[in-house]
N, C-alpha and C positions, 0 to 999 in steps of 0.2 A: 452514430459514433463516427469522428471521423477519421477516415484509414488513407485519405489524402491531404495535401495542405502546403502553404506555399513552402514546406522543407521535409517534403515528403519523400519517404525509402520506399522505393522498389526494388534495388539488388536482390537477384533469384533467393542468396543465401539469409536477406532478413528477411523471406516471404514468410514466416512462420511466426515472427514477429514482427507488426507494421507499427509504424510509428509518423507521428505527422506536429507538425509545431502549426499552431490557428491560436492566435489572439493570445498569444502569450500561454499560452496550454502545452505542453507536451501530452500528446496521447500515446500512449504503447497499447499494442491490442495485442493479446494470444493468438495466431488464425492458423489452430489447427482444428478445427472442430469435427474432423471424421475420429478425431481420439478425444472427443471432452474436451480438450485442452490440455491433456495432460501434459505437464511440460517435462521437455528434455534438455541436457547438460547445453546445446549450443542455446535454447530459449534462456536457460536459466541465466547465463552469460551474457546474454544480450538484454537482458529486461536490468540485470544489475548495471552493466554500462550504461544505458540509459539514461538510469536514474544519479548516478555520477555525474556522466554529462548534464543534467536536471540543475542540481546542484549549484554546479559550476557559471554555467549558463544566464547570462543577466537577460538574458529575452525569453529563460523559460521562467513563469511566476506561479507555476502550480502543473499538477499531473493529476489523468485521467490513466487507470488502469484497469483495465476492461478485456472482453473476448467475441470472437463471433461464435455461432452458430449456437447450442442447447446447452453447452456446460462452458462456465467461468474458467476452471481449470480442475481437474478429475484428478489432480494428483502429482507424482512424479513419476516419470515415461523412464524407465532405467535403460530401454533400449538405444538409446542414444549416447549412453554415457562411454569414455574411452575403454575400449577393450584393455581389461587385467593383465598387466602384465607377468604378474608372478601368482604366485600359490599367496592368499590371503595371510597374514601375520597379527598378532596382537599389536592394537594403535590404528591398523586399516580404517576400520569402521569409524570410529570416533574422529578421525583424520578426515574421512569424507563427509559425513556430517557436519563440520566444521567449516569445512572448503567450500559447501553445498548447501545444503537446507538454508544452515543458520547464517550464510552471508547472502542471501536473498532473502530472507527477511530483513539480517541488518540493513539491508540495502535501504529499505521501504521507511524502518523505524529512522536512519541514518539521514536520510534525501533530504536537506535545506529546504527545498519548497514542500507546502502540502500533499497529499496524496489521500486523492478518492479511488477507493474501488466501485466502480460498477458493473452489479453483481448480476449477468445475465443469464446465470442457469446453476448447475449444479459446482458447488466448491467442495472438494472435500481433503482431507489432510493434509498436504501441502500446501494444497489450494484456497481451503479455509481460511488457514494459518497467513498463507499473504493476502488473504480480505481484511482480517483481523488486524494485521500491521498497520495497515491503512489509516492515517488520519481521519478521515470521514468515510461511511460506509454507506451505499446507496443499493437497492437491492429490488429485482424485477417481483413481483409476484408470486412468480412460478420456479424463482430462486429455492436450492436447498442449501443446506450446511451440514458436512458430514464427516464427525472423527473418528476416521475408516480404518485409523489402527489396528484395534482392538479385536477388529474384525478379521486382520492375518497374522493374529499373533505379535504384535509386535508395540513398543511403546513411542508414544508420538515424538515429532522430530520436528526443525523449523520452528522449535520458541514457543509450542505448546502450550506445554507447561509452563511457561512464562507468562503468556499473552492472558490465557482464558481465565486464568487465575484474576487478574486485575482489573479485568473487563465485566465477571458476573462473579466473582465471590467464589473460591472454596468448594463449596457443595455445588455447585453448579459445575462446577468445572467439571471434576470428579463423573458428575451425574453423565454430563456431555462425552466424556473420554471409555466410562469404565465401559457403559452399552452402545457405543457408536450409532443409536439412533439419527436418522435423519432428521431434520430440524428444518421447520420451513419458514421462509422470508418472515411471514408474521411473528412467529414464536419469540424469532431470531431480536426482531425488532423490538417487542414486550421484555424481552429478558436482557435488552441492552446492547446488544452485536452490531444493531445495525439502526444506521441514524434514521430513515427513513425506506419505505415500503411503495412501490407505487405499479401500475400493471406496465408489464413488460412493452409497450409501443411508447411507455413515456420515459422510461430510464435516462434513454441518451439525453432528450430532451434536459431534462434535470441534470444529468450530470457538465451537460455542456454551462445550465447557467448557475451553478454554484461554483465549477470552476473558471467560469466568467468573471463572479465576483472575486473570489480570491486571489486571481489575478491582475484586479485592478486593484488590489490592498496594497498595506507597508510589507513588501513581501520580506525584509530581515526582520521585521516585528515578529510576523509569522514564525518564521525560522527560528525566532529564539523562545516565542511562547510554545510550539511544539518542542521544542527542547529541556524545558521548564517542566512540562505537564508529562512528558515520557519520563523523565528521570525524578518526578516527583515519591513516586511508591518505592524507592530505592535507595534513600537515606531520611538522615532525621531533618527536624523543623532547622535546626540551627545550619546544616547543610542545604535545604530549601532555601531558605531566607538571603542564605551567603549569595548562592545562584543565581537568584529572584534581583536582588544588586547588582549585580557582576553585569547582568544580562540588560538592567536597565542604563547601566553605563555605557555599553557598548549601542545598544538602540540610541542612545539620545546625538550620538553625532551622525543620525545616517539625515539622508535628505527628505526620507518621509515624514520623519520625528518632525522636524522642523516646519515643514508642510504641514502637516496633520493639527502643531500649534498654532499656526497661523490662520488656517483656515479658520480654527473653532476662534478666535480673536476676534477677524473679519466675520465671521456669521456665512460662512460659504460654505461648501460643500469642499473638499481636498481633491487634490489631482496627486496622485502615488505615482511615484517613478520607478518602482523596486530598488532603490538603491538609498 
């Protein structure tokens, strides 16, 4: 995975999260691995800017989100977060939450380019939750998945309840949330979580050439078919349909559209520009 690259961050202060742009990729890596990766309020911050800049970016055409050492990311680290300033109030909590979990996932559901997780070790409640957001899900081996809720009392956060629901049905969900069993790469991948399964010395490998590919795609085609397929479970067909227009209007004047016709015309293979 790579944690250099010709727009590579070493600043002391993003050493906890590296990040590197190669071949049109954005890579963000978690690298705190003596805590899992549990991430803290400045990572959470920094992985959402990122992925903004991601966005924005006509030379980033896809993202790799990944971690070093044994866990993906173990959770959320609250020791990092700004010291309290007053006695807790009704609205605190659900205000953090808001501010927190659920705008780092929105971040991930949100990003105009694709987003691959690659999942090098243990994910669990937070951490899950942003594999989960993930457009494509890639997953070592000896990878787990764990909604570790339930297991200090408390109910999940980060889009949970949103995500697993859409992802494996209902009773699944449920099944996954109520006993916070650990859930491993395979399971993960039979029951839908997770795109493909492969042993942990080949993850990077693979995630390096499926974000290869996608980088050399229509990458606003991308951007607006992930747009399409996340906001699909959330209204009706005549709202689908409306969208599924809108979105094809707007694709048809970019330069890959055009490209992508021509090519299949001439019998060639397309050259994508992202734009």
């Amino acid at each position: 995975m790579p944690v250099s690259g010709e727009a590579a961050e070493a600043a002391p202060r993003d050493a906890t999260v590296l990040h590197a742009l190669d071949g049109g990729v954005s890579w963000i890596t978690l690298n705190r691995p003596e805590a899992m990766n549990a991430v803290t309020w400045d990572q959470r911050e920094r992985i959402i800017s990122l992925l903004t800049d991601a966005s924005a970016d006509p030379a980033v055409r896809a993202v790799v989100l990944t971690a070093t050492g044994r866990g993906f990311c173990a959770g959320a680290d609250l020791r990092g977060a700004p010291a309290q300033a007053r006695e807790r109030v009704p609205g605190d909590v659900s205000r953090t939450i808001r501010l927190g979990a659920q705008r780092l996932i929105a971040a991930v559901l949100d990003c105009e380019k694709p987003v691959i997780a690659a999942v090098n070790g243990t994910a669990a409640g937070i951490g899950a939750h942003l594999a989960f957001a993930c457009d494509l899900v890639l997953a070592a081996d000896t990878a787990k998945f764990i909604e570790v809720f339930v297991r200090r009392g408390l109910v999940p956060d980060g889009g949970g309840a949103y995500l697993l629901p859409r992802l494996v049905g209902p009773q699944r969900a449920k099944e996954l949330m109520f006993f916070g069993d650990a859930l491993s790469a395979a399971d993960a991948e039979q029951m839908g979580l997770v795109n493909r399964t492969v042993p942990e010395g080949e993850l990077s490998a693979l995630a390096a050439a499926w974000a290869g590919r996608l980088a050399a795609g229509p990458t606003r085609a991308l951007a607006l078919t992930k747009q399409l397929v996340n906001a699909s479970l959330d209204g009706d067909r005549a709202a689908a349909f409306a969208a599924e227009a809108a979105t094809q209007e707007i694709n048809m004047v970019t330069r890959d559209a055009a490209e992508g016709v021509a090519a299949f015309v001439e019998r060639r293979s397309p050259t994508y520009e992202g734009r």
